[in-house]
C-alpha positions as CSV (number, residue, x, y, z in Angstrom):
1,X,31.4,104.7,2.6
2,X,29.6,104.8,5.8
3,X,25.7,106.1,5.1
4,X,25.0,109.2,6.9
5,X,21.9,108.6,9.7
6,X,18.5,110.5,9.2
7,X,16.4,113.2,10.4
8,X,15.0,110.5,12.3
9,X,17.0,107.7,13.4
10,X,16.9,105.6,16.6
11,X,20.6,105.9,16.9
12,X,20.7,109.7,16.7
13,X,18.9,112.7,18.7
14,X,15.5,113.1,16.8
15,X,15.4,116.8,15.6
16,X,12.1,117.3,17.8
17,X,10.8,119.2,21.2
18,X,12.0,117.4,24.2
19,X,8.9,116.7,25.3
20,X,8.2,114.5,21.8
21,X,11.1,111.9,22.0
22,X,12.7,109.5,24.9
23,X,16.3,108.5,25.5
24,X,15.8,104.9,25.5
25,X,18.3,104.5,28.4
26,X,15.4,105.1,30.9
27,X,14.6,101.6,30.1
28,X,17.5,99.7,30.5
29,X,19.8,101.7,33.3
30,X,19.8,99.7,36.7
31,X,20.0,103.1,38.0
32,X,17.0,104.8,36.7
33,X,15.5,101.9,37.9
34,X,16.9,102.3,41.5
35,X,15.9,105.9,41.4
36,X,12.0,105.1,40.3
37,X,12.0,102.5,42.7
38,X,12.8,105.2,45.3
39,X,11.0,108.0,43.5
40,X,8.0,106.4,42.1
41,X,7.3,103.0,43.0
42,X,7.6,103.3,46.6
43,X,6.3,106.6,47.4
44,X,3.0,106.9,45.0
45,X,-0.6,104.4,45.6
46,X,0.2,101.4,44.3
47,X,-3.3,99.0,43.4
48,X,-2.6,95.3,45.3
49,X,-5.5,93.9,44.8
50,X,-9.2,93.6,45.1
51,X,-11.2,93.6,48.1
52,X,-12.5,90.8,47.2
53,X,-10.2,88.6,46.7
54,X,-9.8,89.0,51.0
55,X,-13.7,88.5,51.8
56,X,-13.7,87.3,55.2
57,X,-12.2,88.7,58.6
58,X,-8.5,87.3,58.5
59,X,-8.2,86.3,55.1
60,X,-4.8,87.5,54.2
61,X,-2.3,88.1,50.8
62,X,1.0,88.7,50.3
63,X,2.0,91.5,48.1
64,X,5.1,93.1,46.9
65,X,5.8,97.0,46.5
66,X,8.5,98.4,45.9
67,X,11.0,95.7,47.2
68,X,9.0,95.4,50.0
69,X,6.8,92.2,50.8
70,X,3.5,93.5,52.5
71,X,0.9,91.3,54.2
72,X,-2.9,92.7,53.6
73,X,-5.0,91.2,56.5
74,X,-9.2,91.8,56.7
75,X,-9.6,92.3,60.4
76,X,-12.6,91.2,62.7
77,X,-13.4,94.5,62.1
78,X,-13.6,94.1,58.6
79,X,-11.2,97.0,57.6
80,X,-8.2,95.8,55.5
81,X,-4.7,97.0,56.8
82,X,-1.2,96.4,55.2
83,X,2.3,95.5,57.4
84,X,5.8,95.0,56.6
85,X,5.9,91.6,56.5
86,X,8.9,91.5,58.9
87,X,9.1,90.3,62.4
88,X,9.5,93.0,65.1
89,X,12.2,90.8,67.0
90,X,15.0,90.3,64.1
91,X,13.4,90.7,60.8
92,X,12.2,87.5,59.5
93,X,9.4,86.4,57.3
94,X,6.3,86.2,59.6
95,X,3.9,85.2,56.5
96,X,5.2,82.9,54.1
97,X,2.6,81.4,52.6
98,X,1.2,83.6,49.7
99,X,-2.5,83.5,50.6
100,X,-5.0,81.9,53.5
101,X,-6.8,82.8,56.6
102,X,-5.3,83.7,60.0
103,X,-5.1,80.4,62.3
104,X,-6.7,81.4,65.8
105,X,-6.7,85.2,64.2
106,X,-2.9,84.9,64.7
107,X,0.4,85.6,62.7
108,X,3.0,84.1,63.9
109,X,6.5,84.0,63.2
110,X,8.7,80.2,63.1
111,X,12.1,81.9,64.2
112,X,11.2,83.0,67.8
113,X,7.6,82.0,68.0
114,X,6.8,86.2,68.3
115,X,3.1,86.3,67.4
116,X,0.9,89.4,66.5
117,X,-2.9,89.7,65.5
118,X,-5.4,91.2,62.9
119,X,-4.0,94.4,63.8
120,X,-0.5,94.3,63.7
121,X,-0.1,94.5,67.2
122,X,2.3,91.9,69.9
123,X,0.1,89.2,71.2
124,X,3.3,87.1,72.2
125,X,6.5,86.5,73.1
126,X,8.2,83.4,73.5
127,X,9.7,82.6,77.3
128,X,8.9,86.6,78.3
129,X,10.8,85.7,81.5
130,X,14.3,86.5,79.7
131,X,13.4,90.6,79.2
132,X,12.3,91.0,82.6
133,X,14.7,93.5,83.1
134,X,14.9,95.1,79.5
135,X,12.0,97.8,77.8
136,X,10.9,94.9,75.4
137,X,7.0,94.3,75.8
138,X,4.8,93.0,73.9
139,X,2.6,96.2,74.8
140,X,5.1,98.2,73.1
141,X,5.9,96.5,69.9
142,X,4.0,95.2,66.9
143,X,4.6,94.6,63.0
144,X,5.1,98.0,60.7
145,X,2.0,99.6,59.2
146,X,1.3,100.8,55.7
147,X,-1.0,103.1,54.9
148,X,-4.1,101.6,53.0
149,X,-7.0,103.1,51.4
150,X,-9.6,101.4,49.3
151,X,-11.6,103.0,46.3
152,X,-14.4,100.9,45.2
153,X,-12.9,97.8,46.7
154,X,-9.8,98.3,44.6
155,X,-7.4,98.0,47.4
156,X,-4.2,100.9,47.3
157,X,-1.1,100.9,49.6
158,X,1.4,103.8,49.8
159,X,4.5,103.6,51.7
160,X,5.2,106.9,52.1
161,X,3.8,108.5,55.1
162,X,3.9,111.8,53.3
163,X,2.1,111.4,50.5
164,X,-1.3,112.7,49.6
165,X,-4.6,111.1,50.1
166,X,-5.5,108.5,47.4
167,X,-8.4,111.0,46.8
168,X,-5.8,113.9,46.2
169,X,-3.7,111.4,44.3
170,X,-6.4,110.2,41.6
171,X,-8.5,113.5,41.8
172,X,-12.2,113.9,41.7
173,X,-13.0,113.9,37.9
174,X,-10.8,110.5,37.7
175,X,-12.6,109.3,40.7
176,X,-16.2,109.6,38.8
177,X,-14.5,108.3,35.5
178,X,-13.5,104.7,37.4
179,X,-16.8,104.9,39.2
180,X,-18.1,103.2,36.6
181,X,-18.6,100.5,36.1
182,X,-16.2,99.7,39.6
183,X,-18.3,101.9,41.9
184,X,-21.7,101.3,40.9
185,X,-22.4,97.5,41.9
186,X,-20.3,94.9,44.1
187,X,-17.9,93.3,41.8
188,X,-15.4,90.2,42.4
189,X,-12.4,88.6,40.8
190,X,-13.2,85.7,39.3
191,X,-9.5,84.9,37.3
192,X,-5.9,85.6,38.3
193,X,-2.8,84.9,36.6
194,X,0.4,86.0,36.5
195,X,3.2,85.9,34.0
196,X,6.5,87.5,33.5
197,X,7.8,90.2,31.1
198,X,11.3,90.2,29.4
199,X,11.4,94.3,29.7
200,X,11.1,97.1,31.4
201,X,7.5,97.8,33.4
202,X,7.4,101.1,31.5
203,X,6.8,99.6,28.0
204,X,4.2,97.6,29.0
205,X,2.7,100.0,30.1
206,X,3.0,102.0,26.9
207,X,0.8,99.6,25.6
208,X,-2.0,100.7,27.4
209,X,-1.2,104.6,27.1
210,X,-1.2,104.8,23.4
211,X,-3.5,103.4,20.3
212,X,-1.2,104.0,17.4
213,X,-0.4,100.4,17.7
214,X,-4.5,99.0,17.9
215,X,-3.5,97.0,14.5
216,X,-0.7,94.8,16.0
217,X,-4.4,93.0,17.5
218,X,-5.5,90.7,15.4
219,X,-9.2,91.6,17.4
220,X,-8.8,95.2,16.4
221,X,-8.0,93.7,12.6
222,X,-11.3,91.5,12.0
223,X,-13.7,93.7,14.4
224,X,-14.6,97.6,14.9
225,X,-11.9,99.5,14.8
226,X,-13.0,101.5,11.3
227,X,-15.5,102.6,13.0
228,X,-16.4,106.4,13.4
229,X,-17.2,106.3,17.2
230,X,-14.2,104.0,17.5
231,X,-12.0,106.3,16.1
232,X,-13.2,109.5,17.4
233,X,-12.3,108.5,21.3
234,X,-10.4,111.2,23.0
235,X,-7.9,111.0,25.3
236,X,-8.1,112.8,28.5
237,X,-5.1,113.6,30.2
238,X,-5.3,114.3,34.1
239,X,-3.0,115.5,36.8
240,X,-0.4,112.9,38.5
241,X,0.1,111.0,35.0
242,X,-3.4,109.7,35.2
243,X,-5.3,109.1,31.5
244,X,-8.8,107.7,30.6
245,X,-10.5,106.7,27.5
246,X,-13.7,108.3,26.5
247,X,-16.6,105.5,26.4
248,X,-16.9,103.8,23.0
249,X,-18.4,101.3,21.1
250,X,-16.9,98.3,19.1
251,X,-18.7,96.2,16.6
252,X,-17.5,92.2,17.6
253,X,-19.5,91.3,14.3
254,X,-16.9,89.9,12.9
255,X,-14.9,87.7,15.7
256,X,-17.5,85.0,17.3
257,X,-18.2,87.9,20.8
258,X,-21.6,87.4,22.0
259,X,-23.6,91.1,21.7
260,X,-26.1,90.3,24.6
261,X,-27.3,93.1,27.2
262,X,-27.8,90.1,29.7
263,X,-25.1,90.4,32.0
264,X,-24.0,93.5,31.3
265,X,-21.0,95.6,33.5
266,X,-22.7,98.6,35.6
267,X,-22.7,101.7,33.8
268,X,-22.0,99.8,30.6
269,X,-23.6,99.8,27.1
270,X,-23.6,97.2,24.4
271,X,-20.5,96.6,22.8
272,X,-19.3,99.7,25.3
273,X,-15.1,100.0,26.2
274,X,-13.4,101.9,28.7
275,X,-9.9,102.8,29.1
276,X,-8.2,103.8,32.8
277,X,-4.5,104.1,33.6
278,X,-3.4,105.3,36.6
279,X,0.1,106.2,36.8
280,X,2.3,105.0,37.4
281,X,1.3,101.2,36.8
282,X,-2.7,100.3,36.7
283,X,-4.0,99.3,34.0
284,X,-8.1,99.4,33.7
285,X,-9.9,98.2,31.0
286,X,-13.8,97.2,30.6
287,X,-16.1,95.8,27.7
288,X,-19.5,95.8,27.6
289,X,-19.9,92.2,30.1
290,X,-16.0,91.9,31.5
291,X,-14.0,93.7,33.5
292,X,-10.0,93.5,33.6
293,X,-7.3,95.2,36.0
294,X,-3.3,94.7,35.1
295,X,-0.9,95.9,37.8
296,X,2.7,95.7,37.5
297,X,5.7,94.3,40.0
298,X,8.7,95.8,38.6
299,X,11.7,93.5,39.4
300,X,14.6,95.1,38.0
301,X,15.5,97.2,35.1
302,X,14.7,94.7,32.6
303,X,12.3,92.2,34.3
304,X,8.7,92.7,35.2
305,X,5.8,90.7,37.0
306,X,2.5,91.3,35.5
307,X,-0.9,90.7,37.2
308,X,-3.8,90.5,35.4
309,X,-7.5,90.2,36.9
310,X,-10.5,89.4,35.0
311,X,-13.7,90.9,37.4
312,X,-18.0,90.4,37.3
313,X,-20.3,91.1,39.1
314,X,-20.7,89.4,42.8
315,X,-24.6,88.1,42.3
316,X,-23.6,86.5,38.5
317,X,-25.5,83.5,37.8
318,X,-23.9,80.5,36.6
319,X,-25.0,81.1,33.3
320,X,-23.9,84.5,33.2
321,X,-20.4,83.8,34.9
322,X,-19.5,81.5,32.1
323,X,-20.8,84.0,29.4
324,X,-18.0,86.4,31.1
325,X,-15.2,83.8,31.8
326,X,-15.7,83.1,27.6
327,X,-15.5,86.6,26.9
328,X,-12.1,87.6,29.3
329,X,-10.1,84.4,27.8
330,X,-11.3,84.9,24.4
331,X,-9.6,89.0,24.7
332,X,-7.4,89.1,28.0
333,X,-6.8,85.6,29.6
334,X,-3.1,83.8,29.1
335,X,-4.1,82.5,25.7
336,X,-6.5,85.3,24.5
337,X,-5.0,87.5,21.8
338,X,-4.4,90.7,23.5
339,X,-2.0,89.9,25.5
340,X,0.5,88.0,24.2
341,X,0.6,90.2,21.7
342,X,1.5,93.6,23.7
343,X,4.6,91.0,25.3
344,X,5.5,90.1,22.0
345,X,6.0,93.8,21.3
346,X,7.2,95.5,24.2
347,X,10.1,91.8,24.5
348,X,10.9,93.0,20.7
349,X,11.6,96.8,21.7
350,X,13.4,95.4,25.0
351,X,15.7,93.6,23.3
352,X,16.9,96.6,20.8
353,X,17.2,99.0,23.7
354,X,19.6,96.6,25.6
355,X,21.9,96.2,22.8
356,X,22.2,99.5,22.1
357,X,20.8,99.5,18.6
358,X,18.2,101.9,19.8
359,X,19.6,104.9,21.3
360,X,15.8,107.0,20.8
361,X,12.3,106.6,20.5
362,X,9.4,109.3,19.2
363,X,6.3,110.4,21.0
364,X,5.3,112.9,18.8
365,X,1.8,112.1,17.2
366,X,-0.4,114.9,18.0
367,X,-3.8,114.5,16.7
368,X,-7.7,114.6,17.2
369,X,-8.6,110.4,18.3
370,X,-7.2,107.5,20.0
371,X,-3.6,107.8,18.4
372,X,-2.2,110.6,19.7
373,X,0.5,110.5,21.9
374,X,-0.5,113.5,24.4
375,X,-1.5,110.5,26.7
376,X,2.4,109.4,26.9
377,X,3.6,112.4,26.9
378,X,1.4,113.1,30.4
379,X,3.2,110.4,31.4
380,X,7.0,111.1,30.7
381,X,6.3,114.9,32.2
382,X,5.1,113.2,35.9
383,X,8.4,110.4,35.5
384,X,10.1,112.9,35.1
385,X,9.0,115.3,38.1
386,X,9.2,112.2,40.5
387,X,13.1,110.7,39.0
388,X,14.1,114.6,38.6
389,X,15.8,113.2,35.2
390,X,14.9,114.3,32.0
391,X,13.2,111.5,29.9
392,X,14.8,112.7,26.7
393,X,18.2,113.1,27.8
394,X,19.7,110.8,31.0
395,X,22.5,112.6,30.7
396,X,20.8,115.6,32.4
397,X,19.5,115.5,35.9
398,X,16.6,118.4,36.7
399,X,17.1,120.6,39.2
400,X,13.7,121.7,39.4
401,X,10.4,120.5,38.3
402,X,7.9,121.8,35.8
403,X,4.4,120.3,34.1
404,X,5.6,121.8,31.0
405,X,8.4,120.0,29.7
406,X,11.1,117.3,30.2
């Protein structure tokens, strides 16, 4: 005889609000993916990098949004503006190595030998002769801008014309919460690495947008997280999807973390920790003496590029740049213990939700401290006003939006 399912079962509707549980499809659909790419991904600010990490006029990256493979260039000027990196003459690759400096100031593409400069703009066109007498200058062309704006030297790009100001995007009481400790001194990256996901971008991060899981760490396990201040962090919710940590402190007694005040993070305290997410995909975090910023590259419904930067301060000694370099690998770098852990997780959900073993999952904690799921559920209700689905039921497609519910 075939045992009846639950009250709460993953294969079965939970008997809960609809803003309290998730039809696990949104993470495995190619076209929920299609329709965040459109919805989301390509028309909200998306963090590509640091300003540091392009210090010098023509210094140049390649990033990818969306789909879309940008080029970031620092100017003469100094200001840092973002192209399509597609040839104005038939669409090839004008960029194709991943990072460097301008040669001559120039970018130029191999197809046709079209080149263009720091600004985007037509510098030159190969054997001009032959459009003598067609409308194609050089005056008149030029690679395709993308709007830029930078917020403490954390670099944003949006591609939709449309959209609202970074400023409007984040809000002014997020602004002052990421002010420290990225607005208050110059900082730089000092480790990059990237590694990829087996799962959807949303369920990493999850990770960072919940703390009901804190004991999956084994850092959280050995060190502070009994504590009362630890556990009395709030969440705070904000407009857009946004959510921050309240400032906390961690005792490290008990894992070999070095509590020092030399070379501490602006705005910092001993043993301090800050949490930032900005939807839909920026990840924030910062200790006492180390900073760290994960962004996401969604590359399809079940595959996802993460970034992860490990930031001090520009003026760090020797001495003090070590002390932070020890600190990032020993939580966040590719063989710290954070990490791997969240992959091991969110890999472990992933591969449930494909084979269809797990139909549901429950956001319904609602509690004073650092395990309530108000933070996801912030999250879910902005998905869902971008997708216009409902992220408890795909079956049902909105056809209006509201803050209240989804």
């Amino acid at each position: 005889m075939q045992e009846m399912p639950t009250k709460l079962d993953s294969r079965t509707r939970p008997q809960l609000p609809p803003t309290h549980y998730l039809d696990n499809r949104i993470y495995t659909d190619p076209a929920v993916f299609e329709a965040e790419r459109d919805s989301i991904l390509a028309r909200t600010w998306r963090f590509v990098c640091h300003a540091s990490e392009i210090p010098e006029p023509y210094d140049y990256r390649l990033v990818q949004v969306a789909g879309h493979e940008l080029v970031l260039v620092r100017g003469k000027d100094r200001e840092i503006r973002a192209f399509y990196n597609s040839c104005a003459h038939r669409g090839a690759r004008v960029v194709r190595k991943t990072a460097g400096r301008l040669e001559q100031g120039r970018m130029t593409c191999f197809y046709h030998l079209w080149s263009y400069d720091d600004r985007g703009r037509c510098t030159g066109i190969s054997k001009p002769a032959g459009y003598r007498d067609s409308s194609v200058r050089k005056e008149d062309t030029g690679l395709r801008p993308v709007r830029v704006e930078t917020l403490f030297d954390l670099v944003f790009v949006c591609l939709d014309d449309a959209a609202v100001s970074l400023h409007d995007f984040l809000g002014e009481t997020l602004i002052e919460t990421i002010r420290t400790p990225f607005g208050i001194a110059d900082l730089e990256v000092f480790h990059l690495h990237r590694t990829e996901i087996q799962a959807n971008w949303k369920l990493f991060v999850e990770t960072n947008y919940e703390g009901y899981h804190e004991l999956l760490h084994l850092l959280n396990r050995t060190t502070g997280v009994a504590q009362q201040k630890y556990q009395e962090r709030q969440w705070r919710t904000h407009e857009r999807g946004h959510v921050s940590f309240d400032h906390a402190s961690i005792d490290y007694g008990n894992l070999n973390y070095e509590q020092r005040k030399a070379g501490m993070m602006p705005g910092m305290k001993p043993n301090g920790h800050v949490v930032i997410n900005l939807f839909p995909d920026m990840l924030l975090n910062c200790r006492s003496t180390v900073a760290r910023i994960d962004s996401l590259m969604p590359l399809s419904s079940t595959r996802t590029l993460l970034e992860c930067r490990g930031l001090g301060l520009a003026d760090d000694t020797g001495e003090v740049r070590a002390m932070r370099v020890r600190h990032h690998n020993q939580v966040w770098g590719p063989t710290g213990i954070n990490l791997a852990e969240d992959m091991w997780a969110v890999q472990a959900q992933m591969r449930n939700m494909e084979n269809g073993s797990s139909r549901y999952s429950v956001i319904a904690r609602e509690e004073e401290g650092p395990m309530d799921d108000s933070s996801l559920r912030n999250f879910y209700a902005e998905w869902s006003r971008l997708t216009g689905y409902r992220a408890h039921d795909l079956g049902v497609v909105r056809s209006g939006s509201t803050r209240d519910g989804f």
